[in-house]
C-alpha positions as CSV (number, residue, x, y, z in Angstrom):
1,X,61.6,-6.6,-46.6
2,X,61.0,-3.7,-44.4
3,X,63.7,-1.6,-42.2
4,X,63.0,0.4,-39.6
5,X,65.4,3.3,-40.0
6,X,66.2,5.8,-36.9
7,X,65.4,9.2,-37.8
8,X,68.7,11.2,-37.1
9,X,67.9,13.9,-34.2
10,X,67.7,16.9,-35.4
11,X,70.2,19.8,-34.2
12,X,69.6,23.1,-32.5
13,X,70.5,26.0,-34.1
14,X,72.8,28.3,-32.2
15,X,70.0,30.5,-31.1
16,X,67.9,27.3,-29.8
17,X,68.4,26.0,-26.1
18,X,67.6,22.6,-25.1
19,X,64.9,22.8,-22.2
20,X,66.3,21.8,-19.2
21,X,64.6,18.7,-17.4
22,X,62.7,19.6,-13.7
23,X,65.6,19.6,-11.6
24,X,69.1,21.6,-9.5
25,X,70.2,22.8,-12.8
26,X,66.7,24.1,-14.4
27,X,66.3,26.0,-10.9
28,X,70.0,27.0,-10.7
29,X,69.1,28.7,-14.5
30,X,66.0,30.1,-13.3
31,X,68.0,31.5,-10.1
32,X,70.8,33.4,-12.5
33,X,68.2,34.5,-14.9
34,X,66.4,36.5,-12.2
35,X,69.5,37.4,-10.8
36,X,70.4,39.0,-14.1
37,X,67.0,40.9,-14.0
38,X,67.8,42.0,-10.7
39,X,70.9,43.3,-11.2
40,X,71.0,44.7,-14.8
41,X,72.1,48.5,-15.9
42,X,69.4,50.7,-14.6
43,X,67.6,51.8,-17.4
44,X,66.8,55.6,-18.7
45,X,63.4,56.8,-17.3
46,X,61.2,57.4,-20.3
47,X,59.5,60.5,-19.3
48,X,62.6,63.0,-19.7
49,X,62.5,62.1,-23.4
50,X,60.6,64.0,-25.4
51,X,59.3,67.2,-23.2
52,X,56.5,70.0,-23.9
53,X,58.0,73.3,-24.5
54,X,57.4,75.3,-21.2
55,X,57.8,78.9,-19.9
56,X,60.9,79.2,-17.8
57,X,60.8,82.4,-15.6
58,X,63.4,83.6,-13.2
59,X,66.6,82.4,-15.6
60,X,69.9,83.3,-14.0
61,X,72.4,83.7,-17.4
62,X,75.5,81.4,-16.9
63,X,78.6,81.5,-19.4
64,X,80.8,78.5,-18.8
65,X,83.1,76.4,-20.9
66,X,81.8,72.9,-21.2
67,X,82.8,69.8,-23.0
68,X,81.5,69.1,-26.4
69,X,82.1,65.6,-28.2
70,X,80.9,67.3,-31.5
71,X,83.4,70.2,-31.6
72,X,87.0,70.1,-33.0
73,X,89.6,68.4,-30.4
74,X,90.9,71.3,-28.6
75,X,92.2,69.5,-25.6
76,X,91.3,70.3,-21.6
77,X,91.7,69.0,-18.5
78,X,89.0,66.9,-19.2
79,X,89.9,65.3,-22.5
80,X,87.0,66.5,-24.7
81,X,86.9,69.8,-26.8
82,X,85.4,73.5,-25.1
83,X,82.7,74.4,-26.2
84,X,81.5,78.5,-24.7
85,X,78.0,78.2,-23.8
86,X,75.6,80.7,-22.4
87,X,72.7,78.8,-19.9
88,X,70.0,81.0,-18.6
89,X,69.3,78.8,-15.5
90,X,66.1,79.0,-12.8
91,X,67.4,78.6,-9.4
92,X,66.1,75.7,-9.2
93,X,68.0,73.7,-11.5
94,X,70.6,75.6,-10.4
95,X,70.3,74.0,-6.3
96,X,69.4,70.7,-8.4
97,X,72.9,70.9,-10.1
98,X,74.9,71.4,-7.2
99,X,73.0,69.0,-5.1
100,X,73.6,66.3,-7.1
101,X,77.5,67.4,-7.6
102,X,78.2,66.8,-4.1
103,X,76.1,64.0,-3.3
104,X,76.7,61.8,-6.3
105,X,73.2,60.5,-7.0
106,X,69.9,62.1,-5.4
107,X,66.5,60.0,-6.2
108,X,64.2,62.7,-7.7
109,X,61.7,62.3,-5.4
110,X,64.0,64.0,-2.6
111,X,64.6,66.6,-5.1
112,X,61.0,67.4,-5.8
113,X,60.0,67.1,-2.2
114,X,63.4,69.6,-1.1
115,X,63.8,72.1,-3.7
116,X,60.2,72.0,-5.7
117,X,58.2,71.9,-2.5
118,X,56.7,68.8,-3.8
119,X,55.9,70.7,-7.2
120,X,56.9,67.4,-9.6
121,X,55.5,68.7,-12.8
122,X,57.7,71.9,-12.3
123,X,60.7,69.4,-11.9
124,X,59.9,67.2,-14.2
125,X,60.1,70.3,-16.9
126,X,63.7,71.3,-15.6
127,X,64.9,67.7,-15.5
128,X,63.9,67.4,-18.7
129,X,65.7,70.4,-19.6
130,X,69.1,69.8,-18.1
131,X,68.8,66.4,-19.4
132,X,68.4,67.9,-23.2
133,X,71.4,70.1,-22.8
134,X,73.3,67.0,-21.3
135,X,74.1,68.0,-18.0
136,X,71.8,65.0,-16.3
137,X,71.1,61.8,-16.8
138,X,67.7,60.8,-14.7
139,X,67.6,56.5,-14.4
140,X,65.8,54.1,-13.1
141,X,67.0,51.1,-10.7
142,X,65.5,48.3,-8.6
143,X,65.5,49.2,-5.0
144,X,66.9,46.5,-2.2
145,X,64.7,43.6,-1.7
146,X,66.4,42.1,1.6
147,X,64.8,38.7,1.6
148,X,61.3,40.3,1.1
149,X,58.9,38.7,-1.8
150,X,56.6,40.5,-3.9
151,X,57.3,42.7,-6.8
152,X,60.4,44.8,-7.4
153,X,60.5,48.3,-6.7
154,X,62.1,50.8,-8.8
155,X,64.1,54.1,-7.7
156,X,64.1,57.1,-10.4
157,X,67.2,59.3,-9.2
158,X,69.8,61.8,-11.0
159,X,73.2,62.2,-11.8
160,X,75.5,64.8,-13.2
161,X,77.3,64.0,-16.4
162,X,80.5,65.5,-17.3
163,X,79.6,68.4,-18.8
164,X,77.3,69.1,-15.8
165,X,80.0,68.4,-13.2
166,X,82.4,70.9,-15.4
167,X,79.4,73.5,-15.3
168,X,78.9,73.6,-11.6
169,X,82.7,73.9,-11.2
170,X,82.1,77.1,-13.6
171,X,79.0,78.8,-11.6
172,X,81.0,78.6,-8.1
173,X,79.5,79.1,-4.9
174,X,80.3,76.0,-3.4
175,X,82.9,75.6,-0.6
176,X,86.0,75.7,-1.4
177,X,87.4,72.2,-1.3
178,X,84.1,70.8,-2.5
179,X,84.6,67.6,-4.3
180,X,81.8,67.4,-6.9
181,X,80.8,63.9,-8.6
182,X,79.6,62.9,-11.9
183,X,78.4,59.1,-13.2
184,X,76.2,56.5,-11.8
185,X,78.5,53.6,-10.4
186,X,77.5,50.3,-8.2
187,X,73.6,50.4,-9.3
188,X,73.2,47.8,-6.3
189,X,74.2,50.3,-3.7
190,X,72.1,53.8,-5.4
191,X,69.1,53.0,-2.9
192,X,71.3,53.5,0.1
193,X,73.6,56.1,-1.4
194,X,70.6,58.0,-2.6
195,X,69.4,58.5,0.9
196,X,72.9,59.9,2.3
197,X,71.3,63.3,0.6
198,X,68.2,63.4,3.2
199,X,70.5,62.4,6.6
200,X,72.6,65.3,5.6
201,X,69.4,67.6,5.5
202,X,68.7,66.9,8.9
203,X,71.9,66.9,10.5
204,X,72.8,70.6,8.4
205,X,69.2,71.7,10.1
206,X,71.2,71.2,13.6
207,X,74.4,72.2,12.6
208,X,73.3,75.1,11.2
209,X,71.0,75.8,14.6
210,X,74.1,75.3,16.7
211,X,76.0,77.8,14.7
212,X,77.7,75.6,12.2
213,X,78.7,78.2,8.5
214,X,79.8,77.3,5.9
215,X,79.0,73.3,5.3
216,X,80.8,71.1,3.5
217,X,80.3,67.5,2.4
218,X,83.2,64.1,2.2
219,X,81.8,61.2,0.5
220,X,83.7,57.8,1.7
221,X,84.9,57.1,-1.9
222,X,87.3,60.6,-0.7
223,X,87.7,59.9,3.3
224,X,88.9,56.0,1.7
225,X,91.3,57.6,-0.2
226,X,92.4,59.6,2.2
227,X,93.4,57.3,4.5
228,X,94.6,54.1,2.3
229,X,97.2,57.0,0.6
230,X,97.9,57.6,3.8
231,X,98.4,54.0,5.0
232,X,100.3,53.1,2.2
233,X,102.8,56.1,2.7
234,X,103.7,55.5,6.2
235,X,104.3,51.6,5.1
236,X,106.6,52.8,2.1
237,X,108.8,54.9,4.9
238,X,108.4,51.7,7.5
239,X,107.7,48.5,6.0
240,X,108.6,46.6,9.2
241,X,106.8,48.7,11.2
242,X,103.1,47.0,12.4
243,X,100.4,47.4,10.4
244,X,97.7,47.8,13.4
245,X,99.7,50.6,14.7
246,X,99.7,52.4,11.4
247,X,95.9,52.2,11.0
248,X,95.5,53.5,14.7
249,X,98.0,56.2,13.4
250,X,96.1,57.6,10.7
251,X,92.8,57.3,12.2
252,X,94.2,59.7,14.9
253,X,95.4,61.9,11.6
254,X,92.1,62.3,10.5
255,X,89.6,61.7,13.6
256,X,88.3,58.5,12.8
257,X,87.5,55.8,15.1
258,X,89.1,52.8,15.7
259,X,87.3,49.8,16.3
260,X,88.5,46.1,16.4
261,X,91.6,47.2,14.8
262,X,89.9,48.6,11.9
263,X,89.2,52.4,10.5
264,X,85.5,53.3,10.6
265,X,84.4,55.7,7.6
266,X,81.4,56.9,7.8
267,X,79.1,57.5,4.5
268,X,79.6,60.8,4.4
269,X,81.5,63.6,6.7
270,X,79.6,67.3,6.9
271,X,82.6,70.1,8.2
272,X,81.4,73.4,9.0
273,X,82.9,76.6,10.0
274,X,82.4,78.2,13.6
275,X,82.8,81.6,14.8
276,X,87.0,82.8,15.0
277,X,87.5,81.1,18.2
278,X,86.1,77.7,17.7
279,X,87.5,77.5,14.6
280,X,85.8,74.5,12.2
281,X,84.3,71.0,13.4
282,X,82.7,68.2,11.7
283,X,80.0,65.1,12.4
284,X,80.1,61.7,10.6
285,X,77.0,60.2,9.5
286,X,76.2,56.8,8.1
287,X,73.1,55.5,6.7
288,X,72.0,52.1,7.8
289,X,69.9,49.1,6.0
290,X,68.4,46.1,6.9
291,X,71.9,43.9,5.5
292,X,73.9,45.5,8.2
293,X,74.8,42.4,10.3
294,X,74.2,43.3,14.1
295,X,78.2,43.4,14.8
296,X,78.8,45.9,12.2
297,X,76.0,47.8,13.5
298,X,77.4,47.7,17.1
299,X,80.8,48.8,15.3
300,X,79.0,51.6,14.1
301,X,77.4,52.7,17.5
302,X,80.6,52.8,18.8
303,X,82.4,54.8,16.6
304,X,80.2,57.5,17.6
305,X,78.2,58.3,14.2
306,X,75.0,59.6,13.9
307,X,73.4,56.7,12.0
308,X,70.0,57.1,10.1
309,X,67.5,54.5,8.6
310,X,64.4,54.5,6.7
311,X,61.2,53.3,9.0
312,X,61.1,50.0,6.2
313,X,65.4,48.8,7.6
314,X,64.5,50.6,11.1
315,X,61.9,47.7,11.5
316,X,63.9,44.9,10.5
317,X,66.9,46.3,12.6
318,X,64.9,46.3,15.4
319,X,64.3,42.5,15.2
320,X,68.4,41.3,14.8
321,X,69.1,43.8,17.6
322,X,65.9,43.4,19.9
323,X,68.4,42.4,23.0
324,X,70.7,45.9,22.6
325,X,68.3,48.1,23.2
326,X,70.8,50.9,23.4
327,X,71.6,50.6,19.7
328,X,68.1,51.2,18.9
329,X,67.8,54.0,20.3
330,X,70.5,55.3,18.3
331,X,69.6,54.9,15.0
332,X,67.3,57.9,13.6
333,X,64.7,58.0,11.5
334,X,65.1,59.2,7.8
């Protein structure tokens, strides 16, 4: 007599994954998956790996104390050993440094265009240097897709590490009061932070024209700090007091406008010095992209910033505020 045994399914393996049937939860996977591309570290741009040797002319000797993870532990400020190192620098790296300290993140394509005059094989040699002696890192990251299709673009831009952030604190020359910057943080928002570098360019053209000495830039991660220390403090000393008036408060403090009973903060604040009797003044800038919903935008025309866009979020700002007419005309072209 003959039985007809079931084979016993065979099980997956904890590396195996059972293929998901045509349906919400195969496109809800597909969805996270390219998500997860999307939004993944940005990775280290191949060609500052392994450079040519190359003359380096014009050197500026630097002696600084830097941090060294490979030295004995002899505490500082920082946390990581001294190291004494000499640096014979070109003046270019040397603008590159400082650039980057004060702006956070730069995309190198702004730094070959502004301090290479466009010469990217001469930049490409000193970012590969700086990156050897650990004072960069150079990555890559996807730049802002705003609904459009097509392929991902990628963004190659510079940072400071540590060391380099402790080695433009040793060279000087900056303002004093300068807060410099080191570390890539929020890879989503490196497009738009990137380009805070070139609306500063043109506004410290006409600063600069009008008189303006001395410039100076304030990130928001410093102006936000700023004023939620000082909302918090006047809470501590009146907790019953209301919380509307406070804000209104501090944003008189520190000349900020106040708009639908919120604090604007610009992207970035440029202060300048003026001749003895005008003493210093400032101008707020913020950089605009095609997410900005049209009330924050009219928020932002009204707090009186000078607000830049690239022609690409121009464009598409232009259709969500086609009616306002007057907010168009605002927004300058990066």
């Amino acid at each position: 007599m003959r039985f007809d045994i079931p084979h016993e399914r065979p099980r997956h393996t904890e590396h195996e994954q059972t293929p998901l049937r045509p349906g919400p939860l195969a496109e809800i996977r597909e969805q996270l998956e390219a998500r997860a591309k999307e939004n993944r570290w940005p990775a280290r741009s191949p060609r500052y790996e392994h450079p040519s040797p190359a003359e380096r002319p014009h050197q500026t000797k630097i002696r600084a104390q830097l941090p060294d993870r490979h030295l004995d532990r002899r505490q500082s400020r920082t946390g990581l050993p001294l190291q004494t190192l000499e640096l014979a620098l070109r003046t270019e790296e040397q603008k590159v440094l400082t650039n980057i300290a004060r702006f956070r993140v730069i995309a190198t394509r702004d730094l070959a265009e502004t301090v290479y005059g466009n010469r990217t094989a001469r930049m490409e040699r000193d970012l590969t240097f700086l990156r050897q002696k650990g004072l960069i890192e150079v990555n890559t990251v996807n730049m802002r897709r705003d609904g459009r299709g097509g392929r991902v673009q990628r963004l190659e831009v510079a940072t400071l590490t540590k060391a380099g952030r402790q080695l433009v604190r040793e060279m000087s020359g900056l303002p004093e009061g300068q807060k410099l910057y080191a570390g890539l943080v929020k890879p989503r928002e490196v497009e738009h932070d990137s380009q805070i570098y070139r609306a500063y360019l043109k506004e410290a053209e006409r600063i600069e024209q009008a008189g303006g000495k001395n410039l100076r830039i304030e990130l928001d991660f410093e102006l936000k700090s700023k004023v939620q220390k000082a909302i918090y403090a006047e809470r501590k000393v009146a907790p019953g007091r209301d919380l509307t008036e406070i804000k209104q408060q501090v944003a008189e403090r520190f000349d900020l406008p106040f708009v639908d009973k919120s604090i604007q903060i610009p992207d970035a604040r440029i202060e300048y010095d003026l001749d003895q009797s005008s003493g210093f003044g400032h101008q707020d800038i913020e950089v605009l992209t095609a997410a900005y919903r049209p009330a924050h935008l009219r928020h932002k025309a009204q707090s009186g910033f000078h607000v830049y866009a690239s022609s690409a979020d121009r464009a598409t700002l232009s259709a969500k505020i086609e009616h306002d007419h007057h907010l168009l005309e605002r927004i300058l072209e990066l």
